[in-house]
N, C-alpha and C positions, 0 to 999 in steps of 0.2 A: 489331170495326171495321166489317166487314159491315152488323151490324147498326144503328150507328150513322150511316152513310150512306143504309140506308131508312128512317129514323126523317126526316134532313133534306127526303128528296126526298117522304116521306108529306108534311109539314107543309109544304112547298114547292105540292106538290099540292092542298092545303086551302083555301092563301091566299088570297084574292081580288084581284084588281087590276082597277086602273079604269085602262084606256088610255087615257082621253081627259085623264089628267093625264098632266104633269111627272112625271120625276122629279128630285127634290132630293138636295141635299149636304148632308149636315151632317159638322161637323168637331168633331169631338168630345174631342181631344187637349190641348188647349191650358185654361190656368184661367180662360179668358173664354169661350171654344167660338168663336172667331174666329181665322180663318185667320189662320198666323204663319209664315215659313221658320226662324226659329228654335225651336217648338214641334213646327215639322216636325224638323227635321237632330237635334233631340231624340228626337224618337220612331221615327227610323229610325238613328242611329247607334249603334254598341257602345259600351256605357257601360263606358269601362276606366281604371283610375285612375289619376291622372300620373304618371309618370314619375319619378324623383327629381332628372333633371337637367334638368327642364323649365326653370326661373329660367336657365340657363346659354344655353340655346338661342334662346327665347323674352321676351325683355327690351325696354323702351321705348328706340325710338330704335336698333334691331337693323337688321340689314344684313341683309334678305329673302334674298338668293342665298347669304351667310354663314349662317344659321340655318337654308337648307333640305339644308346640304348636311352639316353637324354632325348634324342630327337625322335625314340618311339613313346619317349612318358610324355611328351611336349605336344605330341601329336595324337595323344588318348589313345594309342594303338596297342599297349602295354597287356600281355593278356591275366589280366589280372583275377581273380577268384567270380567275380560277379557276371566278370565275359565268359570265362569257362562253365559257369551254372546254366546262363542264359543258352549256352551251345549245347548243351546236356553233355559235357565231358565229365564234369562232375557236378555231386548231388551239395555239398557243403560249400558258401561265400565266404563265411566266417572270417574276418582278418586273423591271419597267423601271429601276428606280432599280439594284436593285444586281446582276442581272443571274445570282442562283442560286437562286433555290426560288420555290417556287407564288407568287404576287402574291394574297393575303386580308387582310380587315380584320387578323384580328390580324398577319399578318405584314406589312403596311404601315406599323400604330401601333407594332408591340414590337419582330419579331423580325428587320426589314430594318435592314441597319448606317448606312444612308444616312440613313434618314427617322427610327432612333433617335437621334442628331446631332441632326437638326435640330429635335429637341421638347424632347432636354435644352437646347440653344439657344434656346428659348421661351422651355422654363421659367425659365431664367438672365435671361432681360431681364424676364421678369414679375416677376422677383424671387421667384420661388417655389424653391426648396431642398429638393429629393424625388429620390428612385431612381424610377425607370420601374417601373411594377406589371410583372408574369409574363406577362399576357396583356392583351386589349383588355375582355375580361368584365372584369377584376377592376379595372381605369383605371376603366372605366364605373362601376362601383358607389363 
């Protein structure tokens, strides 16, 4: 490592430069070598592959506050009572709906009696006919 650091600053030392120029950009990234914010948000983002329930989140004619809030329970980001205890925002987990165990994604979608009700109640007017998965991992997949 050492020695690849005097290697740069020898041939740094070598270079020659002319002060009395510019210096130039060039943008190298992109298939044309012209500045693009999407060649950029390309070459600076983690390329990670979708999701499988992206279609569900993400659909023409989607309700922006409705898909940002799906894709933050989907993605356990949701800040639920048991993330705010663990940050010391607040002192009480307690789930608000039914008022006995920690307030978390999964115990908000499965294991709370209140909010389990009201998704087999969903799913009843969607017309969909299913038991509730075990947990919120296993709904998701």
């Amino acid at each position: 490592m050492e020695d690849d650091v005097q290697d740069v600053v020898k041939e740094i030392s070598q270079t020659e430069f002319n002060i009395s120029e510019s210096d130039q950009i060039f943008w190298k990234s992109g298939a044309t070598s012209k500045f693009s914010m999407k060649d950029t948000y390309i070459a600076i983002s983690d390329h990670m592959p979708n999701p499988i329930w992206k279609h569900l989140v993400w659909f023409k004619n989607h309700i922006p506050m409705h898909s940002f809030m799906t894709w933050l329970a989907l993605l356990k980001r949701l800040k639920t009572k048991s993330k705010l205890c663990k940050w010391g925002t607040i002192s009480d987990s307690t789930c608000i709906l039914c008022g006995t165990d920690e307030e978390s994604e999964n115990h908000l979608f499965h294991e709370c009696h209140f909010s389990s009700e009201i998704w087999r109640g969903l799913l009843l007017k969607m017309g969909i006919i299913k038991d509730l998965e075990s947990s919120w991992d296993e709904e998701i997949n």
